[in-house]
C-alpha positions in Angstrom: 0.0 0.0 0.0 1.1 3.3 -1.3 0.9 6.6 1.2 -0.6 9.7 1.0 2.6 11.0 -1.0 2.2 8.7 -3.6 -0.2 8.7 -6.7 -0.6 5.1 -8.5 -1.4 5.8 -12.0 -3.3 2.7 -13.4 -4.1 1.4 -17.4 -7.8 -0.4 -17.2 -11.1 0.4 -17.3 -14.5 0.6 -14.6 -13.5 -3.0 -13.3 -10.0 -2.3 -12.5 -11.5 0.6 -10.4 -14.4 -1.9 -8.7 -11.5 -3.9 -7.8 -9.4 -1.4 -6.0 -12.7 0.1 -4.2 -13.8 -3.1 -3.3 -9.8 -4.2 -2.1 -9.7 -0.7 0.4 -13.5 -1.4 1.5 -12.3 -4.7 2.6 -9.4 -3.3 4.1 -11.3 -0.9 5.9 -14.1 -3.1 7.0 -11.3 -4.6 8.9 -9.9 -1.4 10.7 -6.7 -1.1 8.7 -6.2 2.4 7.5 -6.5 3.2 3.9 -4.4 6.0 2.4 -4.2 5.3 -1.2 -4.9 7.6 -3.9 -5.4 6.0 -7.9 -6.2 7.4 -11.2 -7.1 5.2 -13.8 -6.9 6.3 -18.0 -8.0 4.0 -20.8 -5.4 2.8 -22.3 -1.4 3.4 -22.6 -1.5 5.7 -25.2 -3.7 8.0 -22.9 -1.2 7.6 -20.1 1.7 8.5 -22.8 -0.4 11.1 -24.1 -1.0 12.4 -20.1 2.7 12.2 -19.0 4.8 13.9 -21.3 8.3 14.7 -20.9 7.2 18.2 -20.6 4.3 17.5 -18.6 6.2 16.0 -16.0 8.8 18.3 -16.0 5.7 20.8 -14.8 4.8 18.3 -12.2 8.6 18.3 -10.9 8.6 22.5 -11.2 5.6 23.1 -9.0 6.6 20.0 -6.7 9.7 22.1 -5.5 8.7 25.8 -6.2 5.8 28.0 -4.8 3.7 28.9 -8.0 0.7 31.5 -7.5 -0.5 31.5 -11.2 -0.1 29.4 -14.5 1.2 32.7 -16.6 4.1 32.7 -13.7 4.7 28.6 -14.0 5.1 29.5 -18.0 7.5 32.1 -17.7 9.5 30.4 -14.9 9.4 27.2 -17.5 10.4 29.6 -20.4 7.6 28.2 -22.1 4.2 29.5 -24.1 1.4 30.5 -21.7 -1.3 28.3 -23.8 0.6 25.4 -23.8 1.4 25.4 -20.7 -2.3 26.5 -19.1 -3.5 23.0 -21.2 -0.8 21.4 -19.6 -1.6 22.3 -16.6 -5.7 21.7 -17.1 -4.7 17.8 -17.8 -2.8 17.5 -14.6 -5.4 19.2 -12.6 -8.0 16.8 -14.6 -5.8 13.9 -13.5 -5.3 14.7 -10.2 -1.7 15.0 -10.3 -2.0 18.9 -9.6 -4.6 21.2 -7.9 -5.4 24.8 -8.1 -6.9 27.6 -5.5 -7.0 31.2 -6.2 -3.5 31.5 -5.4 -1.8 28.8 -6.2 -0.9 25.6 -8.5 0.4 22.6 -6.1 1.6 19.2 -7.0 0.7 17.5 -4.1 2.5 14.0 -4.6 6.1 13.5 -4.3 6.0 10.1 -6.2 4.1 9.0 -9.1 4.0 5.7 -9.8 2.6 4.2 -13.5 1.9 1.4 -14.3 0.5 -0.7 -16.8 0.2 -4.9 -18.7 1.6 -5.9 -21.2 
């Protein structure tokens, strides 16, 4: 079981997410904590598609850096405001970032992917 600084990033569909709900409701039925968070996309192109090089290299920027607003991310990253306000819509979609009115946080220190072959 992953902790609360982790994010498991899972390939699969509505079953694979049954089976993980079911899994913690079992766990917690039997008084053992649950601290898990999972996001689940469609396929492995998706996840690809999700996780770009520069995507992540977002995710690592606001990780270690205060950020109050996207236009400030995008000219800290030396990179196009529009590309990197899509960017950072994905992510917050995901759940791999989130946004107030002040600030854009990345609040897991580890990401883990994976995926079946």
């Amino acid at each position: 079981m992953s902790g609360s600084n982790t994010v498991n990033v899972h390939v699969g569909g509505l079953e694979d997410m049954g089976r993980r709900f079911i899994d913690a409701w079992h766990l917690a039925e039997r008084g053992e904590e649950v601290d898990e968070t999972h996001v689940t996309v469609h396929d492995l192109p998706a996840l690809l598609a999700a996780l770009t090089p520069k995507r992540l290299d977002l995710l690592r920027y606001v990780r270690h850096h205060e950020v109050r607003t996207v236009k400030a991310l995008a000219t800290d990253l030396r990179r196009d405001y529009k590309n990197v306000h899509k960017d950072v819509e994905e992510l917050t979609r995901l759940g791999l970032l989130t946004r107030t009115a002040g600030q854009v946080v990345a609040p897991y220190g580890e990401v883990e992917a994976r995926f079946v072959l």
